[in-house]
N, C-alpha and C positions, 0 to 999 in steps of 0.2 A: 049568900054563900061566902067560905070565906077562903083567901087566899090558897091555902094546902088543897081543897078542894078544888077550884079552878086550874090548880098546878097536876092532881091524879088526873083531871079530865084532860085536860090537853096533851098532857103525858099519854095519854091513853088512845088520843083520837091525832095528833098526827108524830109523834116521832118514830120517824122511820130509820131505819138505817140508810144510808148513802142520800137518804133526803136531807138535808143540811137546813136548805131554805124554809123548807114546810117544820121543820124544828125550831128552827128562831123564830119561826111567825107567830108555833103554835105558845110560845114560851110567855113572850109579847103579851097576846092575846091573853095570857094568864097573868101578868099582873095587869094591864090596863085596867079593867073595871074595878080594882081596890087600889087605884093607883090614888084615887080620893082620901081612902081612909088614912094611908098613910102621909101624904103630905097633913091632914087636918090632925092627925096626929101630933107631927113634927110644931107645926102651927099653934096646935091648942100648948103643947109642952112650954115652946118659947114665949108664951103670952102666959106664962105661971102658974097653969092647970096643971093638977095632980094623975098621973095615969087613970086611976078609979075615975075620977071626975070627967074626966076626956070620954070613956067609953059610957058612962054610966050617965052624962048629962049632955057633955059638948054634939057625940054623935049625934044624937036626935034634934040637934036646932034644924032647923027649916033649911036652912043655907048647904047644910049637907048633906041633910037628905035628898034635897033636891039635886047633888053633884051625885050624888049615890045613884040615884033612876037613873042619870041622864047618862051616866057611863056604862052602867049594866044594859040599858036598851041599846046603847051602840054596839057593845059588844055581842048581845043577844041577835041583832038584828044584824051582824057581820058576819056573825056562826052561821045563822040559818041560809046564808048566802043571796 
């Protein structure tokens, strides 16, 4: 899934009005599980990979894909309560 998408769901499922707390949790909750892609980003840029090459080679190494499950299962498995 990707960011904008986790951002309409939680938008969707808690911002309330006069709920405050339940809005920053749900916002939270919206970037945490790409909270990976973005640091590996930042990561793969300063190590002298070319945008295309980042998304097109660097995301599929092992090392992030595995940050990638292990962050979406936490968050999958927070949501469901």
């Amino acid at each position: 899934m990707f960011t904008q998408t986790h951002l309409l769901i939680s938008a969707t499922l808690w911002a309330r009005p006069g709920a405050r707390i339940a809005t920053i949790a749900g916002f939270a909750g919206t970037l945490f599980p790409d909270s990976d892609v973005w640091v590996m980003f930042f990561v793969e840029r300063l190590n002298g990979s070319k945008g295309c090459e980042v998304f097109h080679y660097r995301y599929w190494e092992e090392l992030w894909v595995t940050l990638q499950s292990v962050l979406n299962t936490i968050h999958t498995r927070a949501s469901i309560g």
